[in-house]
N, C-alpha and C positions, 0 to 999 in steps of 0.2 A: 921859472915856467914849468908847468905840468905835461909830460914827452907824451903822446899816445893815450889819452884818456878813455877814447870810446873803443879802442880794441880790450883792454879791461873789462872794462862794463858789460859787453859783448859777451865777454869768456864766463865773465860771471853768471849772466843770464843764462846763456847754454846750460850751466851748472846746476842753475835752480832748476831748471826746466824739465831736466831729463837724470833727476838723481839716484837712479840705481840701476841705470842701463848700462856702466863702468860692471858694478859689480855681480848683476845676474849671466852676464857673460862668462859660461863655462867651455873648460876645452873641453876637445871632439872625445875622448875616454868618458869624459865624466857626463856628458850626454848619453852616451849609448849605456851606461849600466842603468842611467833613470828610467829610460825608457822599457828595458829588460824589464824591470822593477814592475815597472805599470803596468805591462801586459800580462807580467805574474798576478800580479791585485787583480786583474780584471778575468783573466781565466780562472780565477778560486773565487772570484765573486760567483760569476755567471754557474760553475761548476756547483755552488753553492747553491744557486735558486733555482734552479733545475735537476737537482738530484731528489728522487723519490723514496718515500720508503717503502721500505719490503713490508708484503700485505700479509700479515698469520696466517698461516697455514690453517684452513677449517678443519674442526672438530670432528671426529667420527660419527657419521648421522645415528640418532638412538631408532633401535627396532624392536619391535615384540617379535618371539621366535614360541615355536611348539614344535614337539618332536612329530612327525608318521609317524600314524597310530596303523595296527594290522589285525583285521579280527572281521568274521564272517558277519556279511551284508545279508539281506535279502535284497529279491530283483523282484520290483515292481513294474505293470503297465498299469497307464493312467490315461483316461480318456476325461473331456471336460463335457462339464454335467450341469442342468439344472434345474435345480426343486421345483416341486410342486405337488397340489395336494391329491390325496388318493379321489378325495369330494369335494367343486368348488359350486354351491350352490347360489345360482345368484338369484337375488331376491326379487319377487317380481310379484304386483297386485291382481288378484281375480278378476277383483273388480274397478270402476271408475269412481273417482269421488276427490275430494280436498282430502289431503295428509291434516290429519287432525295434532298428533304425538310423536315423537322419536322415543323409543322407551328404552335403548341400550343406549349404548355408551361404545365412542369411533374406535377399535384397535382393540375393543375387551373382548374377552373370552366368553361365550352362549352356550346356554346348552338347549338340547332338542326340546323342539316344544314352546321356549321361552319368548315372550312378548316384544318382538324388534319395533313395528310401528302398529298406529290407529289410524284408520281413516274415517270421517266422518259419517256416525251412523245413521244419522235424521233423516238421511232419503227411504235407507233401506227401511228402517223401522215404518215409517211410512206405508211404502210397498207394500210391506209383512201385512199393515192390518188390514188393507185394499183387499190382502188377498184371504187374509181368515174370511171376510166380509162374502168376500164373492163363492168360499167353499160355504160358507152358512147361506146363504140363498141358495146353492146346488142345493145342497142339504133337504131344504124347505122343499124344493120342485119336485126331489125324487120319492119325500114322504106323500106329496100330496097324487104322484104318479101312483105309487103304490098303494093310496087307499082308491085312487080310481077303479084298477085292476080286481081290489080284492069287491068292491062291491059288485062292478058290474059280470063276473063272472057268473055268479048263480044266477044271473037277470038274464042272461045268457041262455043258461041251460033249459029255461022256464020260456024259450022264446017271448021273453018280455022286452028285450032289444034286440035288435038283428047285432049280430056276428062282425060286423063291420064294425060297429061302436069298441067293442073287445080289442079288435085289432089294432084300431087307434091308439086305446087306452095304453095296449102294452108296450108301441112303438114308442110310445111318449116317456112309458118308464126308463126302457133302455136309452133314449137319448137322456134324462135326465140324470141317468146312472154313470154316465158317459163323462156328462158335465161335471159331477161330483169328482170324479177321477182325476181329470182335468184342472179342475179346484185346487183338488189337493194337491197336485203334482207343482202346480204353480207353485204352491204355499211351503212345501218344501225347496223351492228354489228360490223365493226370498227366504227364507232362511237363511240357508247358504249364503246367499248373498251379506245377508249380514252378519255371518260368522267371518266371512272373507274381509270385512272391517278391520278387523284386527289380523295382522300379518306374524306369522312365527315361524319359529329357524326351524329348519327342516333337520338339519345334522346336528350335533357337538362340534363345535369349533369355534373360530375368531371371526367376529366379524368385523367387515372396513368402514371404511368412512364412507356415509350414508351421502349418495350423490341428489336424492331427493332434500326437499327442505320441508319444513312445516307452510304449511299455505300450500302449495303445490300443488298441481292439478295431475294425480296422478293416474295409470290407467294398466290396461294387461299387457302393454308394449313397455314399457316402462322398468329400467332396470333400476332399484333402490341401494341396491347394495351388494356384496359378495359374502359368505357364510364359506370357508375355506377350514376342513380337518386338516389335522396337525400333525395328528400320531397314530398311527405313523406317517411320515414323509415320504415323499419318492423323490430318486434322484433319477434324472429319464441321461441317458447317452447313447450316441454312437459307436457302433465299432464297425472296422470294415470286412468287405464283405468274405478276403479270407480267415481271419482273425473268427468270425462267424465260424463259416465252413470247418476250419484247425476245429472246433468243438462242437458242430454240431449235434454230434450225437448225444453228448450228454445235454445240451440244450433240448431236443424233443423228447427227451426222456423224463426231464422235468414238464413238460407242456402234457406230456401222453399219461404221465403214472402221478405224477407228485414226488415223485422220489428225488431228493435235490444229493444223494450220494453221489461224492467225486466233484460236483461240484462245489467254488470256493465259495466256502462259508465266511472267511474272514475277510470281508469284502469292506476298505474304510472311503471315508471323505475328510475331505481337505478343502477346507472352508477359504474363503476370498482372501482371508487374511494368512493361509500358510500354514495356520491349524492346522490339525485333525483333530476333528469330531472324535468325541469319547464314546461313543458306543458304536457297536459293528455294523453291518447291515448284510442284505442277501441278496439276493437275485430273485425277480417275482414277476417281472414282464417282459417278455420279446415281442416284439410286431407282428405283423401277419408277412410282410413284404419290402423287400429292399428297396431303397430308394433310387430310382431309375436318374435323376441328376445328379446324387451325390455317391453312391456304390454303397452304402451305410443301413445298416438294420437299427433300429431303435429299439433299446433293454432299459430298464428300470432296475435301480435298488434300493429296497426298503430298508428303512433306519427308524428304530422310536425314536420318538419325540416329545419326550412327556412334559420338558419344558418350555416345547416349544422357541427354539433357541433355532432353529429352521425355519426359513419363513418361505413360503412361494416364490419363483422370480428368481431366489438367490441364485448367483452359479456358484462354481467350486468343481472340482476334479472328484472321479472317482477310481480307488487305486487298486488292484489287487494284486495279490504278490503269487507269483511265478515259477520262484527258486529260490536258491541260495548262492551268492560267491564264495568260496571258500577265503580265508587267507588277503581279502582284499585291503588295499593301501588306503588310507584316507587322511584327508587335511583336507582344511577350511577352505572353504569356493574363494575368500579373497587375497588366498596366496597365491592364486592360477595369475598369472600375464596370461593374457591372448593376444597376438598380432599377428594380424590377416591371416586367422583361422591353425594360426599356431601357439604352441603352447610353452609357455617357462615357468620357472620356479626360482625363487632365490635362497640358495642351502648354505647354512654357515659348515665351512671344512675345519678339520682338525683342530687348525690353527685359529679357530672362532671369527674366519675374516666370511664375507661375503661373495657370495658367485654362482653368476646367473646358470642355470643348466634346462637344456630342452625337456621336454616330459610329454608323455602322451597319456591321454584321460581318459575314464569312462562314463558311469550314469551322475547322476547328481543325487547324493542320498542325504535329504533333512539340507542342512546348512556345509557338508562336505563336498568333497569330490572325490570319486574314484580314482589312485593314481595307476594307470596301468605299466606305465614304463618311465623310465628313470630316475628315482628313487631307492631309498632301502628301507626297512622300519628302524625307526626311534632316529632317523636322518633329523636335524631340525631345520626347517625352514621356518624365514619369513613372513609373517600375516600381516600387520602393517609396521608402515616405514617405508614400502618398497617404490615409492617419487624420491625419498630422501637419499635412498641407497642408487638409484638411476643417476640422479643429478648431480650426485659426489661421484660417479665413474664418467657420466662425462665430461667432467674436469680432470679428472686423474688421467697419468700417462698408462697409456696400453699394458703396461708393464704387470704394473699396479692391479688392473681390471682381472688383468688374466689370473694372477696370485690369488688374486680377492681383496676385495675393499675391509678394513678393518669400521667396527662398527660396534656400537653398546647397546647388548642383545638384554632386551627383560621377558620373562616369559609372557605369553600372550594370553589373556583373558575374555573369555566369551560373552557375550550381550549379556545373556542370560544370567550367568552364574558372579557378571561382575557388579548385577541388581541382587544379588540373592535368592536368582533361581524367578522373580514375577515377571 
C-alpha cells in the first residue's frame, strides 16, 4: 500500500506553482547594494536629461569706425524760404467769346509776345464791319453838311436866305463831325476787340496748365492760366525783428544808395532735398513793415535761374554765413546717441575695445556734427553698429562695459563716396 499520497502531490504542486520564489530570495546585504545600485542608475539617468549645454559665447559685434576730423568750419544762419517768381502774370481774356485754340503747350517755356490761346473771332469781325459801316454813313452826313455850308454862305451874304438857314446848316455840320468821331472811335474799339481774340504772354517765362479748355466760355473775370519768370528767382524769408535791427543799417543803406558793401554777398540755398543750389544769390528785398503777429520782417534773395531748376512754391532754407570756428571737431551726425536731450559717442580706446563716453555738441555742418566737448582729434568713434555694440554690453558683466566691449572695427564709408561720389 501507498503511505501519504496526497501530501506529495501537494508538495509537488506548491513546487510548480511558485518556481523561483526559493531562489529570488536574497539576504538583507545583497538587497541593500541593489538598491544603492538603482538609485546610482537613476540619478546619472535624470543628471543625464537635464544637464544643459553651455551656450558659445557671442562674437564681437562688427562696427565701422572714422577717426575726428579737426579743421575750420564756417558758422552759418539759416532761415526757411520760399520761391517765387520776380513776374507771376496770370492770364486773363479782354474780351467775352468761346476759346477757340490752346496754342502753347502745359509746363513749357513762352516767350513775350508769343500766341497762348484764340478766341473765336466771328462776332468780333462782325462788330468791326457794323462799325466801318456806321463810320462810312458819318462820313457821308458830314460831306453832305459841309457842302450845305459852303453853298449857303455866299446866299447869305447876298441876303438871298435869312441867317437862320446858315445857322442850321453849320449846327448840322458839327453834329455830323461829332458822329464821324464817334464812328471812328467805335471802329477802333472793335478792333481792339478783335485783336484781344487772340491772347499773349505778357513776360518770358513758364507757363501752367491752362485752367480754361477749348469750348469754354470765357470772359475778363476769367483766369486761363499763370505766365511765371524764372530767372531770376526769389527766395522771400523771414527774420526776426532783432536779427533786423543787429543790421539795420546796412539794410537802409542798401534801400537809400544801392550800395550792397558789407553786405553778404555769398548768400546760398538749400533746396528741399539738402542740396545747395550751385549758384549764389543776394539780397534785393526788405518789406516796408514788421509783422505785428508774428515780430518778422520779410527779405528776398535773388538767385539766376537760367535753368530753371527753381520753380515757384518750392521751399528750401536760405543760409548765410556769419563766421568761422576755428579748430572745430567734427564726425558724422549718426555716431551722436541722444537720450533725453543728452549726448554719447562710442570711442574705441587704445586697446581697440569699445566705450560709451558723454560729449557735448554744437551746430550741424552738411552731414557732421560739431563735437564741442569730449573728444580729441584722430579719436575713432563709432558710426554704425552702435545697437550691436549696446546689445553686447547689456549682456556683458559690468566689468567688461567699463574696460570696453571688444569689437571688429572696419573703417567707415560715406553714402556718398561708397556710390562713387553720385
Amino acid at each position: 500500500m501507498r503511505s501519504d499520497p496526497e501530501p506529495q502531490g501537494s508538495e509537488m504542486r506548491m513546487k510548480n506553482a511558485y518556481p523561483c520564489k526559493r531562489s529570488a530570495v536574497l539576504s538583507a546585504p545583497g538587497q541593500r547594494i541593489v538598491t544603492v545600485l538603482a538609485l546610482c542608475l537613476a540619478a546619472a539617468l535624470l543628471t543625464a536629461c537635464f544637464k544643459k549645454e553651455e551656450a558659445p559665447k557671442p562674437a564681437p559685434p562688427e562696427v565701422t569706425v572714422t577717426e575726428v576730423v579737426q579743421q575750420n568750419v564756417p558758422n552759418y544762419v539759416e532761415w526757411v524760404s520760399q520761391l517765387n517768381g520776380p513776374v507771376n502774370a496770370d492770364i486773363t481774356p479782354k474780351v467775352q467769346g468761346y476759346l477757340l485754340t490752346q496754342n502753347y503747350q502745359n509746363g513749357f517755356f513762352v516767350k513775350k509776345d508769343q500766341l497762348l490761346f484764340t478766341i473765336d473771332p466771328r462776332p468780333f469781325v462782325a462788330t468791326l464791319d457794323q462799325d466801318k459801316a456806321q463810320v462810312a454813313v458819318a462820313v457821308a452826313n458830314l460831306g453832305e453838311a459841309e457842302k450845305n455850308v459852303a453853298r449857303d454862305t455866299p446866299l447869305v451874304a447876298q441876303n438871298a436866305i435869312p441867317q437862320k438857314q446858315l445857322d442850321t446848316d453849320l449846327s448840322t455840320l458839327a453834329a455830323n463831325q461829332a458822329q464821324v468821331d464817334a464812328a471812328k472811335a467805335q471802329l477802333v474799339q472793335a478792333e481792339l476787340n478783335l485783336g484781344w481774340t487772340k491772347v499773349y504772354s505778357p513776360i518770358d517765362g513758364i507757363a501752367g496748365i491752362s485752367i480754361s479748355q477749348v469750348g469754354d466760355l470765357v470772359g475778363t473775370t476769367t483766369k486761363m492760366t499763370t505766365v511765371s519768370q524764372f530767372n531770376p528767382i526769389w527766395a522771400y524769408f523771414s527774420i526776426n525783428e532783432s536779427a533786423y535791427l543787429a543790421n539795420a543799417g546796412q539794410i537802409n543803406q542798401v534801400i537809400r544808395t544801392g550800395n550792397r558793401q558789407g553786405v553778404p554777398r555769398s548768400i546760398e540755398y538749400l533746396q528741399a532735398n539738402g542740396e545747395a543750389y550751385p549758384e549764389k544769390g543776394k539780397i534785393i528785398f526788405v518789406n516796408r513793415q514788421i509783422g505785428s503777429q508774428t515780430g518778422t520782417i520779410q527779405m528776398a534773395a535773388e538767385f539766376p535761374n537760367k535753368d530753371s531748376i527753381l520753380r515757384p512754391g518750392g521751399f528750401g532754407r536760405v543760409r548765410i554765413e556769419t563766421g568761422v570756428t576755428q579748430n572745430a571737431l567734427l564726425i558724422p551726425q549718426p555716431a551722436v546717441i541722444e537720450v533725453q536731450s543728452q549726448y554719447q559717442v562710442i570711442v574705441l580706446n587704445s586697446e581697440n575695445k569699445a566705450v560709451i563716453r558723454p560729449v557735448k555738441v554744437g551746430d550741424r555742418v552738411g552731414t557732421n556734427w560739431i563735437i564741442t566737448e569730449g573728444l580729441k582729434p584722430g579719436e575713432k568713434v563709432v558710426v554704425e553698429g552702435i545697437q550691436r555694440v549696446q546689445m553686447f554690453a547689456a549682456a556683458a558683466p559690468p566689468e567688461m562695459v567699463k574696460a570696453g566691449i571688444p569689437v571688429v572695427a572696419k573703417p567707415y564709408m560715406p553714402a556718398a563716396a561708397a556710390h562713387g561720389g553720385n
